[in-house]
N, C-alpha and C positions, 0 to 999 in steps of 0.2 A: 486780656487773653495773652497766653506765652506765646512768643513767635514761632511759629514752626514753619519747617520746609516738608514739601510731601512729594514724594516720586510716586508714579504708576506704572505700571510692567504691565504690559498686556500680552496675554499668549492666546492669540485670537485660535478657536474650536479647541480650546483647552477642557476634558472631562477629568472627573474624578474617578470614573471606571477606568482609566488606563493609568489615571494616577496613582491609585490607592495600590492597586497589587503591584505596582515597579516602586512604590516605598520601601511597600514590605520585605521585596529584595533585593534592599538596600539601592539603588538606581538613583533616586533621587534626592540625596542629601541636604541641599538647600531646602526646598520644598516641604518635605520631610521637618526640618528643623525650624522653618518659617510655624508649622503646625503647631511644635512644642512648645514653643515661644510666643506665640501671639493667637490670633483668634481667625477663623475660616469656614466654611459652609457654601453649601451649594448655593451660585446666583442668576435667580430666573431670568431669562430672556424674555424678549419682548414677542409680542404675536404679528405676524410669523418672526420666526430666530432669525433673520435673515442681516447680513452682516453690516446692511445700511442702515436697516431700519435701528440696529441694538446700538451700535457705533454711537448714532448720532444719540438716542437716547441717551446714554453713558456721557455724552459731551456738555446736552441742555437740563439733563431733571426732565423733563419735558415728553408726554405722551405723542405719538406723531401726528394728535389734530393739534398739535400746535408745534412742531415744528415741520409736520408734511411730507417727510420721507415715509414712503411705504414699500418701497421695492428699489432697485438699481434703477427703475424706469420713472419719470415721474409723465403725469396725466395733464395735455393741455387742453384747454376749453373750447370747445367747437370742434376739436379734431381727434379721430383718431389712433393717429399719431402718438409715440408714447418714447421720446427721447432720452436718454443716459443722465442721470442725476451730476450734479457737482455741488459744490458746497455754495454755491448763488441759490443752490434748491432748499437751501437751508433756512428756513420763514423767524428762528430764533436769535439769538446770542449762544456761544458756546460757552464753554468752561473758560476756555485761556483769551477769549477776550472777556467775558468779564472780569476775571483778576486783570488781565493786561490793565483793563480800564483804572480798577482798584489800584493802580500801580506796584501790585505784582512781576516780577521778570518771571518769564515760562518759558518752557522748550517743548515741543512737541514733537515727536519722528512717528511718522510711517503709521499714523492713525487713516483709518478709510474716511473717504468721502471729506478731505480735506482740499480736493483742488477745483480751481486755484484756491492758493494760500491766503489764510487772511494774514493784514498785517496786527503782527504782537507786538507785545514790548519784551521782544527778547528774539528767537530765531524758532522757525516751523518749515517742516520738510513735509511734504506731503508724502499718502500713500493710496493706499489702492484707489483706482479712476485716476492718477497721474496718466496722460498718455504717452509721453514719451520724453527722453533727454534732451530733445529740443525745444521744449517747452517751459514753460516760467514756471517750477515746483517749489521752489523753496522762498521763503524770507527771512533775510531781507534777498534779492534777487539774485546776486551777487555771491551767493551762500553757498551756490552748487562749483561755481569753478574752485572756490577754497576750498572745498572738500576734495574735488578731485588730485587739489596741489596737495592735499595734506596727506587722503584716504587710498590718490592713486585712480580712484573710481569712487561711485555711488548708484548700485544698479536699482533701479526703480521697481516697486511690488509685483508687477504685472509680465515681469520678463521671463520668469519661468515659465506661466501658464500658454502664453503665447508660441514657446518652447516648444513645450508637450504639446498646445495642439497643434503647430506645423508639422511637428517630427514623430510623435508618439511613440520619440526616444523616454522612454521614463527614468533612466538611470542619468540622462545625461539632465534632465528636468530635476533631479535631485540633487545632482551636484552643485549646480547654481543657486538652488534653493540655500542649501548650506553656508555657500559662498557670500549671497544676497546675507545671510543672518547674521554674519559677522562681520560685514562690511557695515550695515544699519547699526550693532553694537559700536563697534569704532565710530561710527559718525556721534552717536550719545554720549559716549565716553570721551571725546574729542569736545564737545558743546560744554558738556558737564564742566570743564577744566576754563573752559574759555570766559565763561562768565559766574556772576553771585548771580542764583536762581532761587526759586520759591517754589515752584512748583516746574518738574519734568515729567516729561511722558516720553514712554516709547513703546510701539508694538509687534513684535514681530511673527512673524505668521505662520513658517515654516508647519507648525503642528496642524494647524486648519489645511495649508494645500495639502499636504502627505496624504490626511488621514480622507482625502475627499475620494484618491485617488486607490490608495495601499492599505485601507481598511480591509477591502475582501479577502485578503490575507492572512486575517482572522477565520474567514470562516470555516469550518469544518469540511462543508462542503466544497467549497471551493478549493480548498487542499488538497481533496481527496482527486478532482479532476485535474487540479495541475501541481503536481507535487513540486517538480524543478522547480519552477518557477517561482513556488513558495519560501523552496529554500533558500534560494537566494535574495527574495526580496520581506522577508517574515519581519524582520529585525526593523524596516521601513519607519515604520512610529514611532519606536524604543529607542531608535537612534535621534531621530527630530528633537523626543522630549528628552534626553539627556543632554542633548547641544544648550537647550534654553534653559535648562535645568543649569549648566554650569553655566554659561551667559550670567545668571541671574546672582551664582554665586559671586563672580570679579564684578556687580554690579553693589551687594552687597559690604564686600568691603571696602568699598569707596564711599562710601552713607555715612554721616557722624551720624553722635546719640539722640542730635533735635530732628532727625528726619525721620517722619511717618514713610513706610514701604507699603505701596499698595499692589498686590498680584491679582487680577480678573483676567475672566475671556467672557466673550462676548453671547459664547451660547456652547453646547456639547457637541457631542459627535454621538452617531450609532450608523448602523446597517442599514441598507436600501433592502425595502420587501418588493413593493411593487411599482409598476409605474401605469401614472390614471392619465391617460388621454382627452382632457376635461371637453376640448371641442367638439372631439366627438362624440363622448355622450351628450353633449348638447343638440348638437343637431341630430342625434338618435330618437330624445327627445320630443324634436320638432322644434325647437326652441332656437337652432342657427340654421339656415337655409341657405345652401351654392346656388350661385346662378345656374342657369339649366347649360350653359355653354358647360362648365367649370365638371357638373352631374352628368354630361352625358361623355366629354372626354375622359373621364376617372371611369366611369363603363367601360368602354370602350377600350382601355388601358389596361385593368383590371384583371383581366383574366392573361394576359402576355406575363404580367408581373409576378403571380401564381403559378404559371408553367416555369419560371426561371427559378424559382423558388425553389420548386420542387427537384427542379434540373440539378440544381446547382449541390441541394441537401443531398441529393444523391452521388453526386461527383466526389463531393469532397466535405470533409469536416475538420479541415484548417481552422484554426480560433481564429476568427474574427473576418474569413473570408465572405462566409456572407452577407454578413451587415454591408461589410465594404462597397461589393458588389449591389447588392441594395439598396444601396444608398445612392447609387450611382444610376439608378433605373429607375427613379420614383417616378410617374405620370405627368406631376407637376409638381411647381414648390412646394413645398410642407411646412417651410419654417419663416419666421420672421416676420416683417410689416408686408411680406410679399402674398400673402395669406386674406390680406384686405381685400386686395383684387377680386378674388375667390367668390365673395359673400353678396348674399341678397339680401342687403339692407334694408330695404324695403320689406322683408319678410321675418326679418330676424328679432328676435327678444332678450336676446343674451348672449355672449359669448365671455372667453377668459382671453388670457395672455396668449400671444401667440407665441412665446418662447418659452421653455423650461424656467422651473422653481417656484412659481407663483400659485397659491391657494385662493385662488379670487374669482371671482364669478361675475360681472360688469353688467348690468339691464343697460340694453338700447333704445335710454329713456328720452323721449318727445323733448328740447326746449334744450338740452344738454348735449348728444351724441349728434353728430352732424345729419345725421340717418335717422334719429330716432322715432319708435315710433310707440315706446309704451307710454302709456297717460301718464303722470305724476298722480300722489291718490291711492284708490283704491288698488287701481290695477296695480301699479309697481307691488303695492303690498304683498298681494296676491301669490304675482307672479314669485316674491324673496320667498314668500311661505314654503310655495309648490316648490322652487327648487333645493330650499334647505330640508327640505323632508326628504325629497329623492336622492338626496347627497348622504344623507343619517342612514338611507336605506341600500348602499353599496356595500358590497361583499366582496372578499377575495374566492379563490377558486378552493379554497377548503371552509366556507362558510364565516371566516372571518370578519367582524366588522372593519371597514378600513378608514370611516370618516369619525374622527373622536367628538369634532363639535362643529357646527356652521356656524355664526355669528352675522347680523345685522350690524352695519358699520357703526350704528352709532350704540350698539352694546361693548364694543371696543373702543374708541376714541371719541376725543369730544376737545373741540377749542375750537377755532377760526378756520382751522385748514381740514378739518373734520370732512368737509363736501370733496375732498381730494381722494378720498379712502376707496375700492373701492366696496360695491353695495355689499356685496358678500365676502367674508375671508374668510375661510376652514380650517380645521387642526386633522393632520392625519393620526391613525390611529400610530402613537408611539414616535411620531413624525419620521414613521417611516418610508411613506408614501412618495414616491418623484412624480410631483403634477410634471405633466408634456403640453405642449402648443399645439403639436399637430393637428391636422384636422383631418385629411385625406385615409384613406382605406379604414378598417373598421373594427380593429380591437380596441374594447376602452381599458379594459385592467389586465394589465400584462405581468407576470411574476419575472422579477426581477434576476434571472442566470448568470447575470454576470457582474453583478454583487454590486457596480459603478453606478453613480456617482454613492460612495456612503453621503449621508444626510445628516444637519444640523439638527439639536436636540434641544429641548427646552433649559435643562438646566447647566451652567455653567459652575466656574469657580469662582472665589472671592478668599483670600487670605491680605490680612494683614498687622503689620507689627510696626512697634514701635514704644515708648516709652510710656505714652497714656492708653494704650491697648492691653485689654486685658490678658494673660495668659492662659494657653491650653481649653479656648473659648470656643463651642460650636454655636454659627450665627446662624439664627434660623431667620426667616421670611427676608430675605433681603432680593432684594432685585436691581437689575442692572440699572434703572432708571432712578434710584437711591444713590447712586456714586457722588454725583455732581452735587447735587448739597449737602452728601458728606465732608465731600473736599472742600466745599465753600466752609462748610462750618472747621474746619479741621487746620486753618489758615484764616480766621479769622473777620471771614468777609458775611455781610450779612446778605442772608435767602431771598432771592425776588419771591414773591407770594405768590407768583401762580407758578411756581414749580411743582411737580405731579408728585415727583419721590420725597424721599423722607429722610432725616439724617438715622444712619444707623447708629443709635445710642449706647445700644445691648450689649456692644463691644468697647466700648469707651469707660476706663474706668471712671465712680462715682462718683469721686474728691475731684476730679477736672468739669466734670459736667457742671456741677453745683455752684463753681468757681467761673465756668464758661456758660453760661443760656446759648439759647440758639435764638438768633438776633433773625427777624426776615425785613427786607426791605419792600417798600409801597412799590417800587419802579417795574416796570416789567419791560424786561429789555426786551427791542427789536431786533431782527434780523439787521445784519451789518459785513455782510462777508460779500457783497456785490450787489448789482441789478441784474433784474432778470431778462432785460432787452436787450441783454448781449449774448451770444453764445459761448459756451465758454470751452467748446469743443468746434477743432474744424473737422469737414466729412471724413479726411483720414483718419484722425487722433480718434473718432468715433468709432472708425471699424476696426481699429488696432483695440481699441476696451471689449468691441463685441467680441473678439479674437478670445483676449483677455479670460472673459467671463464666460464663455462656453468652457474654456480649456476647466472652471470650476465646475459647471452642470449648471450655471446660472442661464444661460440660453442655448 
């Protein structure tokens, strides 16, 4: 097989709805010309899109019952409790340690759910879940003060979002954003030079935080209510993906002719319709029950919180004054692990997340949940049936369907870490649905007015070019979890066999395939990135990510 080097570009919530019409004028000339020249097509994310679960897929080949991510939180046994993911959460081998292995040299920047760093045979910066500058993010350890001798600085993924949610300054959350995009380029561009490499990655993100935030921007409606404000911030996204867009160009002419380019994102972007309160339809239900303390202080509360509501709607209709004030009145907590308190265990059959973005539905099953109390059998059955039916049978307030599909975990995933999942995951209708944690007071589908957070989407992008790629090629069925043993087969390493994805062929011209097979190897690598009897977060670095990941709509 000829030697090849392969670069990745990842433009994490990268869609082809905002790409396609800023081609057409003229906007994005790399992108654009990456089209002409080589082969692209929409690439499916994983269920849910969500940017831990698709990341690590893209890393392993690997469905998440075998490598275990399913959410930012992962699920321990016997409690609970449901703590911040890091890459020790990670049950596989990734991409760049198996070439590491292969004696491959790789670079990695700013890929999610990489901290801590594994050690490579080459240098890895971590990105989103780093928690902060004082901590060990990069390899080899030593990596970050050279940067700052070189770069001046190296601001970490998570410093805008934490930004916006202390200040819910947005303009000043953009500017850093920007600044973050080009500072992570120079770090790449800097590595690129310093060593012979085989395979590089970099991802930067700017386009996913903007569009989570500056999508409503878009909307008609929402122009219509705040004009100024659109005008001044309309351009929001167009500017993100022209930065990457040209990024991508000074990335390009630094590539000789043996280097495969590869461009993905992890999943799309679209509109927020509604937001489904899943607690409380559960306990609407009958299916989660508050202790009677928790039920008669929410009485009790209730009607105060109502009269202020009302007070307040009538005082004034400043944007954003009543949430505030709202927010500041609740009975009791509404969000978080602080929500556990809340529940009767003893009485309960089910509950979801108690924090925003999760489609999941959890039975408080007998032998497993610290509490539980449904049988394993019959009844668990039962009970997935009855709730996956009442979930197909949610409607928006104009008769809308809003649940596209419910799924039984193991009609989705299946390996070793399969019993991690949980029992139910759902698809909203167009995924435009925001599942919420809350539990307290008593709307369950709320339309969405203020157009926040926009929502991940199932299909993403995929271009890529290079010498043995075909030309002006649209790749159909490809999926994110296809990358990984593309690039293995694309660099000449052969496929562990229980890899889930598939080399994408469709785009490889004929004369190199017939010339190359696709080799799989018997091994199946293990997880190697840590133990999991460490933590790999302290209680600060923990609440600085939940900072982090609210400021996205993830809690």
């Amino acid at each position: 097989m000829d030697k090849k080097r392969l670069f990745v570009f990842g433009i994490d919530g990268a869609t082809f709805d905002v790409i396609n019409p800023m081609i057409a004028e003229g906007k994005l000339p790399n992108l654009a010309r990456m089209m002409q020249i080589g082969s692209y097509g929409d690439l499916t994310s994983t269920i849910p899109p969500n940017s831990s679960v698709a990341w690590t897929s893209f890393a392993t080949g690997k469905n998440p019952g075998k490598h275990g991510i399913y959410y930012f939180r992962e699920r321990n046994a016997g409690s609970y409790e449901r703590p911040i993911i890091s890459s020790r959460s990670v049950k596989c081998e990734t991409l760049w340690k198996i070439l590491s292995e292969q004696g491959k040299r790789v670079g990695v920047i700013n890929v999610p759910v990489t901290y801590p760093p594994d050690e490579v045979n080459g240098y890895l910066i971590s990105g989103l879940l780093a928690p902060d500058k004082k901590s060990v993010f990069t390899y080899p350890p030593n990596l970050h003060l050279e940067l700052l001798k070189e770069l001046g600085d190296y601001p970490l993924d998570n410093e805008a979002e934490i930004m916006f949610r202390s200040s819910g300054d947005e303009l000043a959350a953009f500017q850093h954003l920007i600044y973050s995009t080009k500072k992570v380029m120079q770090a790449a561009f800097y590595l690129m030079g310093k060593f012979e490499w085989d395979f590089f990655m970099v991802v930067p993100t700017i386009v996913d935080r903007v569009q989570h935030i500056a999508w409503k921007y878009m909307s008609p409606e929402f122009k219509q209510k705040n004009p100024t404000l659109c005008q001044k911030f309309e351009t929001e996204i167009e500017i993100s993906y022209r930065i990457v867009d040209e990024q991508l160009g000074t990335l390009k002419a630094s590539l000789d002719d043996n280097t495969i380019l590869i461009v993905l994102s992890d999943h799309g972007f679209g509109p927020i319709t509604y937001r489904f309160f899943i607690n409380r339809w559960l306990k609407r239900l009958g299916l989660l029950k508050l202790k009677r303390s928790a039920e008669i202080k929410h009485k009790l509360l209730k009607p105060g919180k109502a009269f202020i509501k009302r007070s307040i709607a009538g005082l004034s209709r400043r944007r954003g004054l009543l949430d505030r004030i709202l927010n500041k009145t609740q009975p009791l907590p509404i969000i978080d692990e602080k929500l556990r308190t809340l529940i009767d265990w003893s009485k309960t059959r089910a509950f979801s997340s108690w924090t925003s973005g999760e489609e999941i539905v959890i039975i408080n099953l007998k032998g497993r949940e610290p509490e539980g109390i449904v049988r394993p059998g019959e009844e668990y059955e039962e009970l997935r049936d009855f709730i996956i039916k009442k979930l197909c049978q949610l409607e928006g307030d104009k008769g809308e369907k809003l649940i596209d599909r419910a799924y039984r975990r193991e009609e989705l995933y299946s390996g070793p870490y399969a019993h991690l999942a949980p029992d139910i995951q759902f698809t909203t209708n167009d995924m435009s649905v925001h599942p919420r944690g809350e539990l307290l007071d008593e709307d369950i589908v709320v339309r969405a007015n203020d157009f926040t957070p926009a929502l991940h989407r199932m299909n993403g992008i995929l271009l890529m070019e290079g010498d043995i790629i075909k030309q002006d090629f649209k790749i159909e069925e490809a999926g994110i979890i296809d990358l990984a043993p593309t690039i293995l087969y694309l660099l000449g390493i052969p496929i562990p066999n229980d890899t889930d994805g598939k080399v994408l062929t469709s785009c490889i011209k004929e004369d190199y395939l017939k010339a190359n097979p696709v080799q799989f190897s018997a091994r199946k690598f293990s997880a190697s990135g840590g133990t999991n009897d460490k933590r790999a977060y302290t209680d600060q670095e923990e609440k600085q990510l939940k900072e982090a990941l609210k400021g996205l709509g993830y809690i």
